[in-house]
MIVEXDO-795594 format. One record per atom (N, C-alpha, C): residue number from 1; atom name; x, y, z. Coordinates in Angstrom, 3 decimals, always signed. Layout:
// MIVEXDO-795594
   n atom       xx       yy       zz
 NUM   CA        X        Y        Z
...
***
This chain:
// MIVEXDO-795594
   n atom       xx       yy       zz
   1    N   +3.246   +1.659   +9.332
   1   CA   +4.308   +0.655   +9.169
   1    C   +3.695   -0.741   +9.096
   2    N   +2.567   -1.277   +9.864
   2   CA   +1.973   -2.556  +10.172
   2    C   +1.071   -2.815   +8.283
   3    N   +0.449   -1.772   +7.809
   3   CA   +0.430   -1.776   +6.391
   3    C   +1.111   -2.216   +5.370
   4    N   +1.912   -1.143   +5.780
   4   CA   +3.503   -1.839   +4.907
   4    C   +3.819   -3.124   +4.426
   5    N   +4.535   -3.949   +6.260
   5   CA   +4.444   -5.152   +6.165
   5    C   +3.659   -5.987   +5.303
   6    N   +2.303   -5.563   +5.747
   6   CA   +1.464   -6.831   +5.219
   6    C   +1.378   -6.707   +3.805
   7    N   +1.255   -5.546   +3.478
   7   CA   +1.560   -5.545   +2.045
   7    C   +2.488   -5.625   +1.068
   8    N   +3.881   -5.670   +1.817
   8   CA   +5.123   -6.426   +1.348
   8    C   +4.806   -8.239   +1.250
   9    N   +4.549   -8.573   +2.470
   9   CA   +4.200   -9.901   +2.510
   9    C   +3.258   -9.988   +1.543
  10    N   +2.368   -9.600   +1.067
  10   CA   +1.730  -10.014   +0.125
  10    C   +2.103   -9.460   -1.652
  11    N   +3.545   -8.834   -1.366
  11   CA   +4.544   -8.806   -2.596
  11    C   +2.909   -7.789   -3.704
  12    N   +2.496   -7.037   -2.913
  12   CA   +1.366   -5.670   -3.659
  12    C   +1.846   -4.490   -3.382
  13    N   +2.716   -4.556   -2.526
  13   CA   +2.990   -3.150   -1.536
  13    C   +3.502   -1.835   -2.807
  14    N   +3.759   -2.069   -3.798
  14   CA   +3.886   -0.730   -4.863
  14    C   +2.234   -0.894   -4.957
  15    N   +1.917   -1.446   -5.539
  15   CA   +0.320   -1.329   -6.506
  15    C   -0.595   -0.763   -5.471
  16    N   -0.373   -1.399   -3.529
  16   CA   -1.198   -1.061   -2.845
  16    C   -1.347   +0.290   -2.268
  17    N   +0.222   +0.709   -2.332
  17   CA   +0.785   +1.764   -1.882
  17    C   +0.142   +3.596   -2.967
  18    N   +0.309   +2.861   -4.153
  18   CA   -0.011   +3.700   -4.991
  18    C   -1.551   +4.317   -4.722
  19    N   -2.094   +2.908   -4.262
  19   CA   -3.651   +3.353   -4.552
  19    C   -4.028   +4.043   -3.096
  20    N   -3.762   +3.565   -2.271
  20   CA   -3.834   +4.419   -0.867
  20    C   -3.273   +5.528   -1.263
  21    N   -1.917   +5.816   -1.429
  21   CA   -2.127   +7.378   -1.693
  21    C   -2.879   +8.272   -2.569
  22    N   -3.330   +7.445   -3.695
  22   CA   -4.383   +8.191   -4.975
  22    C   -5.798   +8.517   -3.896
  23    N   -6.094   +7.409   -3.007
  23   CA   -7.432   +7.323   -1.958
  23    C   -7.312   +8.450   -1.485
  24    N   -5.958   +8.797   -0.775
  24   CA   -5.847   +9.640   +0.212
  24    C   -6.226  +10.869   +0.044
  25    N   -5.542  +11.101   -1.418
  25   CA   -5.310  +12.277   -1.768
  25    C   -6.745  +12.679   -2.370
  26    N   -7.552  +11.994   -2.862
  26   CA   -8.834  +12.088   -3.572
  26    C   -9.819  +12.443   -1.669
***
């Protein structure tokens, strides 16, 4: 959730979100 935030606040949170899960999943 603390992710989230910061990456809403920094208005990336799709683009950042995407790539953490591509990370994850790789």
């Amino acid at each position: 959730a603390q992710l989230e935030k910061i990456v809403c606040a920094n208005g990336l949170s799709e683009n950042v979100y995407e790539i953490a899960s591509k990370s994850l999943a790789a």
